[in-house]
N, C-alpha and C positions, 0 to 999 in steps of 0.2 A: 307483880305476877298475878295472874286472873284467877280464881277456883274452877274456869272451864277451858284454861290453856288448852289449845289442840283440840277440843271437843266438839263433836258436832250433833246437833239438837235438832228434833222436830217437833213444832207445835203447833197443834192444828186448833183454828178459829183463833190464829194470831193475829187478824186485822183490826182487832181494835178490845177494850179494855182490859183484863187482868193478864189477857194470854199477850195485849201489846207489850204491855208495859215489862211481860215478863223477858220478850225476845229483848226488848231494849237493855234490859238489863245482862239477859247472857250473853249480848253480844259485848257489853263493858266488861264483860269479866272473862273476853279470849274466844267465845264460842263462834262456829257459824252457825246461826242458825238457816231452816227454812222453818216460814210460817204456810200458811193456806186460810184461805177465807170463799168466801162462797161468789164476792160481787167483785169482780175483777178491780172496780175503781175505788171500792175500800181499800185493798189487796195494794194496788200501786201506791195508794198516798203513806200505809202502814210500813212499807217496803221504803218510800223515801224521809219517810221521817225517822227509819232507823240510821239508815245512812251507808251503813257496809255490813263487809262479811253476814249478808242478807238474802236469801231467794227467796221467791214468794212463788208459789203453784197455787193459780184457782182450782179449788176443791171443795167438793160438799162431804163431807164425811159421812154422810147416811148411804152414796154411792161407791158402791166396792171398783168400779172401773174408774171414779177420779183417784182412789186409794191408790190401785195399782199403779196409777199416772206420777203420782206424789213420790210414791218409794220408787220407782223406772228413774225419775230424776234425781234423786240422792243416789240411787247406785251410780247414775252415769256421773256425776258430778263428783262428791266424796266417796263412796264406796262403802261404807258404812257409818254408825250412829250407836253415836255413847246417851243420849238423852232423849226419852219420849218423853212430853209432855200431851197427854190426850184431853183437851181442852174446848172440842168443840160443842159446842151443846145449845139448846133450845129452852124455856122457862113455860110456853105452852099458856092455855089461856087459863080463868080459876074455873073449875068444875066443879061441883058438888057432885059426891053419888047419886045417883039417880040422873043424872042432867050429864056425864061423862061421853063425850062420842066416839064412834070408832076413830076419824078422822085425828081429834088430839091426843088421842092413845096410842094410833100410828105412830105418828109425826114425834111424839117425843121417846118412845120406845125404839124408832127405829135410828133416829142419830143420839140421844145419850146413852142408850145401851146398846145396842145391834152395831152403830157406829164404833163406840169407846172398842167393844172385842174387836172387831175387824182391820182396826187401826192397831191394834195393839200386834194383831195373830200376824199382819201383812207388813210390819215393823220387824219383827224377830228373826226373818232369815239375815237381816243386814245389823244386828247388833254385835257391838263387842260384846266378850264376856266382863263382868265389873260392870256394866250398864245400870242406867236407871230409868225403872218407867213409872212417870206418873201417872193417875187419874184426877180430873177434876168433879168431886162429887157436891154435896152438897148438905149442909145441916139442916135442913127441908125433911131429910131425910128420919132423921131424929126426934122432931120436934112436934109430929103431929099438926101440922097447922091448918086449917081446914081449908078445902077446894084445892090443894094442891097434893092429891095423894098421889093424881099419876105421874107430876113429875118428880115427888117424893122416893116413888116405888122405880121410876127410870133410873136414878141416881142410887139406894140401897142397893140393886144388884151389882153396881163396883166392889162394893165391901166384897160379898164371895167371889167375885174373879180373883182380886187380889188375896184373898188366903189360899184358894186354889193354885194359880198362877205361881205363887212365889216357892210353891212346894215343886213345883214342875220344871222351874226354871234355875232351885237350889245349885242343881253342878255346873249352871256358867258363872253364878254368883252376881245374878241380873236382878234388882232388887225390885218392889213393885210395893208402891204407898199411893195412896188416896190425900190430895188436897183438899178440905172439906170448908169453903167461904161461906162465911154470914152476910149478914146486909152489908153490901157492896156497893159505892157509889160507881156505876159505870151507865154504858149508851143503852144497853140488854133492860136494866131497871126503870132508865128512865120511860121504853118503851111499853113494859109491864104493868107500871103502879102508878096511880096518878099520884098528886103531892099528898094525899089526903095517909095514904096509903103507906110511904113512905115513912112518914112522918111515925105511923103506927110501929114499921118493924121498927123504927129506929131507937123507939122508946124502949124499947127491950133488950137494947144493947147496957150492958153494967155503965161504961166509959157516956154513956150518952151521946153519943157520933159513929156515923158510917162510918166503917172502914176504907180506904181509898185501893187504886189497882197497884201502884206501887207496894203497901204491904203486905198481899197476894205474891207479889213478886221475889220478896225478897223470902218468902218460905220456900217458892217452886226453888230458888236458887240451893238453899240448904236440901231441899231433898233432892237434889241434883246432881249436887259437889259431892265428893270424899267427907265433906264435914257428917254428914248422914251416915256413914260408911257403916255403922250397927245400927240402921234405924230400917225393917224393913216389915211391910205387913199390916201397916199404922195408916188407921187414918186422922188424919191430923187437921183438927178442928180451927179453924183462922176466924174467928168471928168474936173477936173481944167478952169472949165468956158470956156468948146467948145461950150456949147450948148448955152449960154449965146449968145453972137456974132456971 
């Protein structure tokens, strides 16, 4: 028997790393998922490599009318949704203050934050009560690390949706926690840091190795299940104790 018998899950920028790996997984353990992705032909190959109990809706999440399109087809389809997983996000280029432009301020403000609410608020009329929603934040957020304040500052404002949110949503008993990954080996990284780069966060990890998207997976799964069931309001650090040190 699965931890997501029966359950059906949406998680958006499931076409590939921590969010693929993570549908792979709910869907082993009973759920159906839908994912979304922005490029129709990541979307299809992420969709056949899961196999089943799978939909995929091309969406950008910074656009509130592919949102609307994403929840129109879970209502017609399932009808409603025991799991958000809000996972689609952006890493933006490195800025210094001073050198900051409107353009990567937009661009990462309006899909990791503007995005995450909008998915979340356009999610809620089709949840059951007893639901879970996640965010995917970031330890960027925490760490001060230099030229990345604005996607630092994109990812901190989950923390107050979710202590807001979860006070708001107390009487359906819909619960709302922050994923929060450290250096992550996925397609997003490779495209961000060169080796040089890499090499640097990695050294900051206590274990001395990146994390992989499978163990991303297997937390989104814990705050997902019933096993979570008193865990809500947290954000929960997956980064092999950077943030710690």
């Amino acid at each position: 028997m699965g931890k997501l018998d029966g359950k059906v899950a949406v998680i958006t920028g499931g076409s590939s790393g921590m969010a693929l790996s993570t549908a792979k997984l709910f869907v082993e353990e009973g759920a159906h998922v839908f994912i979304t992705g922005r490029r129709q032909d990541a979307l299809d190959e992420a969709v056949a490599s899961i196999g089943r109990n799978v939909t995929g809706v091309q969406a950008d999440s910074a656009n509130l009318d592919d949102l609307d399109r994403l929840f129109k087809t879970v209502k017609r389809e399932k009808g409603s949704i025991d799991v958000l997983f809000a996972s689609a996000g952006a890493g933006g280029e490195a800025q210094k203050i001073g050198d900051i432009t409107e353009k990567n301020f937009d661009a990462l403000f309006n899909l990791n934050t503007r995005g995450t609410l909008f998915t979340v608020q356009k999610a809620l009329p089709l949840f059951n009560d007893g639901g879970s929603i996640i965010m995917t934040g970031s330890i960027a957020s925490v760490k001060g690390w230099p030229d990345y304040s604005v996607y630092a500052g994109s990812k901190a404002a989950l923390r107050a949706f979710a202590r807001a949110w979860l006070n708001e949503l107390k009487d359906r008993q819909i619960r709302v926690n922050i994923l929060s990954p450290g250096q992550i080996a996925t397609p997003i990284q490779d495209q961000m840091f060169d080796e040089a780069k890499k090499r640097q966060f990695e050294s900051l990890i206590p274990r001395g190795k990146m994390g992989c998207p499978e163990e991303i997976a297997t937390v989104a799964l814990f705050l997902a299940s019933n096993d979570s069931s008193y865990v809500n309001g947290v954000e929960l650090a997956v980064d092999g104790g950077t943030s710690a040190i």
